[in-house]
N, CA, C and O of each residue as an XYZ file, in Angstrom:
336
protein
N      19.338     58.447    -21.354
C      18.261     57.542    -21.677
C      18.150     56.417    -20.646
O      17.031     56.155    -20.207
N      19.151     55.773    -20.249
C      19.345     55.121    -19.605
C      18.750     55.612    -17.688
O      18.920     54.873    -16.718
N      18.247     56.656    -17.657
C      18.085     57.203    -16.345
C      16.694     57.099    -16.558
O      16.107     56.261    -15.873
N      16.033     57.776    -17.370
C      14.850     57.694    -17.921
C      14.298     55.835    -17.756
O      13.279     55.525    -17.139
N      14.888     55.179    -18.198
C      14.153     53.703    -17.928
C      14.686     53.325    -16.649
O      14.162     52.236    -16.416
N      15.440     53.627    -15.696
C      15.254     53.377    -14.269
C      13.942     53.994    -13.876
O      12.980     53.446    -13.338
N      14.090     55.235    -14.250
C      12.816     55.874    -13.321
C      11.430     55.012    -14.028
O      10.508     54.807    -13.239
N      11.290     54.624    -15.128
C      10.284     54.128    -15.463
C      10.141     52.778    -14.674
O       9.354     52.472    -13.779
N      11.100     52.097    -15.254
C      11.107     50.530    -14.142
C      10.745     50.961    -12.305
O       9.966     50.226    -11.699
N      11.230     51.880    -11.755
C      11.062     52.106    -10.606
C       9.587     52.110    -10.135
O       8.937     51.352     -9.415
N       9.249     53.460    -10.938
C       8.076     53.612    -11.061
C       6.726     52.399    -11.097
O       5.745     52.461    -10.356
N       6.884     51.697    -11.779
C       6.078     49.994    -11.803
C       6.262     49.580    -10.707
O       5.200     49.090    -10.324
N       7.170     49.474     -9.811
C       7.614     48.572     -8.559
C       6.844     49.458     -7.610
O       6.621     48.914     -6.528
N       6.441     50.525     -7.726
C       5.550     51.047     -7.057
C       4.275     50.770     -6.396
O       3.385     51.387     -6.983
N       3.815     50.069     -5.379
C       2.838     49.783     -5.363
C       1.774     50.431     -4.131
O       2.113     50.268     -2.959
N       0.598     51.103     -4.418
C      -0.226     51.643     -3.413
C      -0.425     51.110     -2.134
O      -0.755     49.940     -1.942
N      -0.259     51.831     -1.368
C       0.010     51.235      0.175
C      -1.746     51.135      0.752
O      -2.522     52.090      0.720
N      -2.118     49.609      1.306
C      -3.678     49.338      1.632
C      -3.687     49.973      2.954
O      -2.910     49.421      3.732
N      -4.210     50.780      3.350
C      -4.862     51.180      4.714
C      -5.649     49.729      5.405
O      -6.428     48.970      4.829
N      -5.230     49.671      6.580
C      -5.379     48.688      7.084
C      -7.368     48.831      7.761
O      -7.968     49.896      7.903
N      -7.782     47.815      7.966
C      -9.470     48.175      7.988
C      -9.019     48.613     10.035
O      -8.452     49.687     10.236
N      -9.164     48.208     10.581
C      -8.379     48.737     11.273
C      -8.531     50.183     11.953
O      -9.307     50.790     12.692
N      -6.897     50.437     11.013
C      -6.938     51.928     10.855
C      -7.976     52.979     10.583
O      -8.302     53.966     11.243
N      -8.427     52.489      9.392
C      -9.707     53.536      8.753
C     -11.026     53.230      9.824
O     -11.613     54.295     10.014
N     -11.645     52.129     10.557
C     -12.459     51.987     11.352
C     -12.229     53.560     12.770
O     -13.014     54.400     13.209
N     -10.752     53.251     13.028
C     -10.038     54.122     14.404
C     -10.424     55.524     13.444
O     -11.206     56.352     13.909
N      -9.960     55.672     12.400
C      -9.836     57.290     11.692
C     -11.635     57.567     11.743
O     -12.107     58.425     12.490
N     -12.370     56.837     10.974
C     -13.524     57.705     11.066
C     -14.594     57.875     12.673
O     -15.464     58.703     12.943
N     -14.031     56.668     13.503
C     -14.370     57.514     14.560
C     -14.050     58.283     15.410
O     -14.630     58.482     16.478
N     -12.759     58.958     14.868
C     -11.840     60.049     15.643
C     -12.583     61.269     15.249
O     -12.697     62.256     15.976
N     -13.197     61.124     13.783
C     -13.509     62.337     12.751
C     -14.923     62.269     13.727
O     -15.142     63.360     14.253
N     -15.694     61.452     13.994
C     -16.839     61.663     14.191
C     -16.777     61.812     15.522
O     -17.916     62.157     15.838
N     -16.086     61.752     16.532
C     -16.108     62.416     17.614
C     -15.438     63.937     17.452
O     -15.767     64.754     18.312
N     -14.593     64.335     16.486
C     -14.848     65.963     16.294
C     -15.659     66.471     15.824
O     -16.241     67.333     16.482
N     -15.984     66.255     14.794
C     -17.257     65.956     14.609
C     -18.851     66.629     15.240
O     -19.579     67.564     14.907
N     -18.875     65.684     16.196
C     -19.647     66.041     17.270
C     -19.121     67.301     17.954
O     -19.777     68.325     17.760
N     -18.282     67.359     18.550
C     -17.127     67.989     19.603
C     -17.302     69.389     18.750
O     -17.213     70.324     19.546
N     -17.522     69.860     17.388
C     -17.457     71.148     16.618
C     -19.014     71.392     16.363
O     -19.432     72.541     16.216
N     -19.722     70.470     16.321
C     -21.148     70.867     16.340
C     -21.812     70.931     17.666
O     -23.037     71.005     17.763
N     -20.893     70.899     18.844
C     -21.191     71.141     19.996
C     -21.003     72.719     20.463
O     -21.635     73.517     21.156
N     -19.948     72.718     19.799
C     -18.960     74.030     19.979
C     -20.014     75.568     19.061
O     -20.136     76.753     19.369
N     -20.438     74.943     18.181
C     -21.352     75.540     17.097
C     -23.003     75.909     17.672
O     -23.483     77.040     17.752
N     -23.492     74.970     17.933
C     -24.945     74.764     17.880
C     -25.112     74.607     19.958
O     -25.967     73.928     20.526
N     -24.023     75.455     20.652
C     -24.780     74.913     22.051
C     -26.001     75.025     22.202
O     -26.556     73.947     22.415
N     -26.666     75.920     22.178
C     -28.417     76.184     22.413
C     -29.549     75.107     21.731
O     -30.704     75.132     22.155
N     -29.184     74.231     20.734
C     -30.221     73.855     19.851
C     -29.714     72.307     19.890
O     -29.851     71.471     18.996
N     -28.903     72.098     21.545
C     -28.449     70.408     21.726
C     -29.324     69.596     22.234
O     -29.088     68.391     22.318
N     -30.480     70.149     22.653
C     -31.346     69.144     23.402
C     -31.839     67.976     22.466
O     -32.384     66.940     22.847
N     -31.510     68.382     21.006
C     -31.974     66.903     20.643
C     -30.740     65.674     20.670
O     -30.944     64.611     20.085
N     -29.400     65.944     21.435
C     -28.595     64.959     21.918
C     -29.341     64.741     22.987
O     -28.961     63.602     23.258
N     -30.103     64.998     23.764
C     -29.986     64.321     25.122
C     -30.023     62.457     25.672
O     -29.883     61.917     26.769
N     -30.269     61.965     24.349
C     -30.220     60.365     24.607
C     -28.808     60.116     24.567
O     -28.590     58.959     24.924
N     -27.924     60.647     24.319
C     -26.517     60.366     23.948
C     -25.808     60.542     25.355
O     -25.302     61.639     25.590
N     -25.743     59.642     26.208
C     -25.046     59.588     27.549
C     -23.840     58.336     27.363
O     -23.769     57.284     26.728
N     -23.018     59.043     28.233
C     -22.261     57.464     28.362
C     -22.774     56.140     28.799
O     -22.028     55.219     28.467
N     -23.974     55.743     29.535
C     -24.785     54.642     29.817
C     -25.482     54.116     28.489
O     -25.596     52.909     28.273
N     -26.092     55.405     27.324
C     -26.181     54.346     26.785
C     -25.403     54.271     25.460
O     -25.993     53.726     24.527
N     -24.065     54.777     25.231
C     -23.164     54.572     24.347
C     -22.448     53.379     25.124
O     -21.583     52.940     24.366
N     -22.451     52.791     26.126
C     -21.936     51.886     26.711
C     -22.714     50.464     26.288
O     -22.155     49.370     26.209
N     -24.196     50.741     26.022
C     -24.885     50.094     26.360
C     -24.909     49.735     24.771
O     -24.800     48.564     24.408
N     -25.020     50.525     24.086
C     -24.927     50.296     22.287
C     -23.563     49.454     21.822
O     -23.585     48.741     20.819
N     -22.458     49.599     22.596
C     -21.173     49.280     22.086
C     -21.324     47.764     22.372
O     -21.032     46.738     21.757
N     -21.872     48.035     23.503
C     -22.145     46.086     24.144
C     -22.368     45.640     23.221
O     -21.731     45.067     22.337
N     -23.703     45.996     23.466
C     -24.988     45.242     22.309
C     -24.231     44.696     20.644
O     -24.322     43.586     20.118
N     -23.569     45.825     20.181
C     -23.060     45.686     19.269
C     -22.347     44.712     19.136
O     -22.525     43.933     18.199
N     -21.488     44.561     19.947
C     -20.197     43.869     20.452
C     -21.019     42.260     20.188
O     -20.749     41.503     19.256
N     -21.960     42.027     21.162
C     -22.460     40.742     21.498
C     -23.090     39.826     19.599
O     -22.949     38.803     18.928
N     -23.683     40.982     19.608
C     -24.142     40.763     18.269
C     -23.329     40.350     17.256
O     -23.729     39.494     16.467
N     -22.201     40.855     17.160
C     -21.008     40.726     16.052
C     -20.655     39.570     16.816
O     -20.655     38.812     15.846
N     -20.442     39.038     17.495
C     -19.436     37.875     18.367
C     -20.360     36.496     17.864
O     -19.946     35.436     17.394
N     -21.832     36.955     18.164
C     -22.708     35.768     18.211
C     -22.720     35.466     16.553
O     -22.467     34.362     16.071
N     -22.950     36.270     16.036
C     -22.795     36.849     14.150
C     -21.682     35.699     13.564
O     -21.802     34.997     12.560
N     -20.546     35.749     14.549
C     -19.396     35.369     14.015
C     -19.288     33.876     14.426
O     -18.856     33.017     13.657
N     -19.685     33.639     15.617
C     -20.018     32.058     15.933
C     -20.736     31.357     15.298
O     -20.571     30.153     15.103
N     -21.707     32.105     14.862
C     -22.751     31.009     14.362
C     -21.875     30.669     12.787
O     -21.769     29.511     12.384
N     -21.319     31.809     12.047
C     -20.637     31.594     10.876
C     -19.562     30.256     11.186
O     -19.382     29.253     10.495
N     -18.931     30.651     12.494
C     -17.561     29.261     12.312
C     -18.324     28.267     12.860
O     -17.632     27.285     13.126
N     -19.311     28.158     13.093
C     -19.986     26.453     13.518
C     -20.538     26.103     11.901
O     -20.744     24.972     11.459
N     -20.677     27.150     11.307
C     -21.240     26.831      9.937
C     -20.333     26.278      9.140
O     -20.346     25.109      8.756
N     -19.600     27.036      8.898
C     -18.334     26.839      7.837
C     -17.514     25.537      8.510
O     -17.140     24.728      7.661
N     -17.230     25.257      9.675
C     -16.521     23.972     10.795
C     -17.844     22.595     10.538
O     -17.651     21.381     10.583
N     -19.141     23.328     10.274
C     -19.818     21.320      9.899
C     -19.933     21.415      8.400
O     -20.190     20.305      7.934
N     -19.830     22.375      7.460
C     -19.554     22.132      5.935
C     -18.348     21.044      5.644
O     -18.511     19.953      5.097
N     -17.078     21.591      6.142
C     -16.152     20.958      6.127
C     -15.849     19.574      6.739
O     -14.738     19.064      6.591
């Protein structure tokens, strides 16, 4: 009996491990570059509707993105820095 309420007590101390945002950001775009990479492998003949998808302008999207989130995030800490 006594083994039985360790494993129970143990069991409670258990706690679900958080995937870090992070991580899961890196995981789904690993998936979505296979992703791609298997519907390439699948569908060669019927790719011409990738043809906007170059590295110039996935370079050019990541920027953009990039700038946007940065400026996104400045304007928030000048906000939250004259509240206070």
């Amino acid at each position: 009996m006594k083994g039985i309420k360790k494993i129970l007590k143990s069991s409670k101390k258990i706690k679900t491990e958080q995937k870090c945002q992070n991580c899961q950001i890196i995981r789904i775009f690993l998936l979505s570059v296979v992703f791609i990479i298997i519907i390439a492998l699948i569908q060669s003949d019927k790719l011409h509707y990738l043809n906007f998808v170059t590295p110039l302008n996935a370079a050019i999207s990541i920027i953009s993105l990039g700038l946007i989130m940065f400026f996104i995030k400045l304007t928030k800490y000048f906000l939250e820095k004259k509240q206070n």
